[in-house]
C-alpha positions in Angstrom: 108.8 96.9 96.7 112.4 96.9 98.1 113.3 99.6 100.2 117.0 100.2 99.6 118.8 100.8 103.6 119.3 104.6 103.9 122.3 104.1 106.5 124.6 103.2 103.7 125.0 106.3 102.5 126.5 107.7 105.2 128.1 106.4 108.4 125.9 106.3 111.1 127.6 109.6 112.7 126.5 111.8 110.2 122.7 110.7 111.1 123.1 111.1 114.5 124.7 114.7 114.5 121.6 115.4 111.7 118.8 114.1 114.3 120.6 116.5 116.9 120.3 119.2 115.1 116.7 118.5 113.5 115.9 118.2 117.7 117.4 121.4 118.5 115.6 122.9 115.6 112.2 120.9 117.0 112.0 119.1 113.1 110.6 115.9 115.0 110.3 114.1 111.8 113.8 114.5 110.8 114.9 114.0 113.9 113.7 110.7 114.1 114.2 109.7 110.3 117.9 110.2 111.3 117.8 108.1 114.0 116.4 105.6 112.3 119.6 105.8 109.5 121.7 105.8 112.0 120.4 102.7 113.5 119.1 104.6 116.8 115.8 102.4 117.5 115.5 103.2 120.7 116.1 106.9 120.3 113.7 106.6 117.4 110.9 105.6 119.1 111.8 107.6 122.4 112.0 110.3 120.7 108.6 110.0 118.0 105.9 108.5 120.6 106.1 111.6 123.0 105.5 114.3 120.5 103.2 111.7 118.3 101.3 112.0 121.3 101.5 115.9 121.9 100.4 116.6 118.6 97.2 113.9 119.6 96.4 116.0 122.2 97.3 119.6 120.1 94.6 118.0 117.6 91.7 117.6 120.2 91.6 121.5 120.9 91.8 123.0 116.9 90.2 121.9 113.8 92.5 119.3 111.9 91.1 121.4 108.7 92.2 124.7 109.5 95.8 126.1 108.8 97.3 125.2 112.7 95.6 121.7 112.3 96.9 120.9 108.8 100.5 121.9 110.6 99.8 119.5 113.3 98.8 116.3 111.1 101.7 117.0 108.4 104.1 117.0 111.6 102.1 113.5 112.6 102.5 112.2 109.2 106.3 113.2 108.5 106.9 111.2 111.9 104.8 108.0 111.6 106.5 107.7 108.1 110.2 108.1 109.0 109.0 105.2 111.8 108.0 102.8 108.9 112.0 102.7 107.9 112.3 101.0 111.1 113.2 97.6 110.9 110.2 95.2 113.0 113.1 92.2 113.4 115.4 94.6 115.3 112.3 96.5 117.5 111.5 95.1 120.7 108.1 94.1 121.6 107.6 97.9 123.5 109.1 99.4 120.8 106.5 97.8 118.2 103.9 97.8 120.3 104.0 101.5 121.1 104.6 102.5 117.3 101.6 100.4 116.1 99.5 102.6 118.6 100.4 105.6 117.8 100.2 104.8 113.7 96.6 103.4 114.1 96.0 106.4 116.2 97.6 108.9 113.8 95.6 106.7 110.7 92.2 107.5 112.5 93.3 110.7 112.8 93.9 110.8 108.9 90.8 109.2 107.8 88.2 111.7 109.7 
C-alpha cells in the first residue's frame, strides 16, 4: 500500500501551530501526528515516548478493560499510530530505537 505524504497538504506551519495547540489541549496523539506532517521528527518522538510511557505506567494501577483503562490504551494507540507516518530513513538510530520500544510495549499491551 502507498501511503500518500500528509505534509503536502499544508505547509509545514500549519502543522506545527496544530501540534501546539493539540499539546496545550493535552491531545498527545494529535500533537504528535502534526509534528510528524510538519516534518518535526525530533519533536515527534520527544514529545510521544514520555507520555507513551506515562500511560504504561497509568495502565499498571487500573484495569485496561474498565472505562479509565480503555481511555488510557485508545490514547496509547492514537499515539503509536500517528508514529508509524514517521519516515525510518530520516529517524536516527535513538529515535527508532526508542519508538520500536515503546510500539512492542504498547502491542503487548494490546494483545493481553
Amino acid at each position: 500500500a502507498v501511503r500518500m505524504d500528509p505534509s503536502i497538504l499544508h505547509p509545514a506551519e500549519y502543522y506545527k501551530t496544530m501540534a501546539e495547540q493539540a499539546l496545550g489541549d493535552a491531545d498527545y496523539g494529535t500533537a504528535v501526528f502534526a509534528f510528524v506532517c510538519a516534518g518535526e521528527y525530533t519533536h515527534a518522538v520527544g514529545t510521544a515516548v514520555p507520555r507513551l510511557h506515562g500511560l504504561f505506567s497509568d495502565l499498571e494501577t487500573v484495569d485496561p478493560a474498565s472505562p479509565p483503562g480503555m481511555a488510557l490504551r485508545e490514547e496509547m494507540r492514537r499515539i503509536v499510530d500517528a508514529l508509524s507516518f514517521m519516515p525510518v530513513p530520516q529517524m536516527t538510530v535513538p529515535e527508532i530505537s526508542k519508538v520500536l520500544a515503546c510500539a512492542s510495549h504498547a502491542g503487548v499491551i494490546e494483545a493481553c
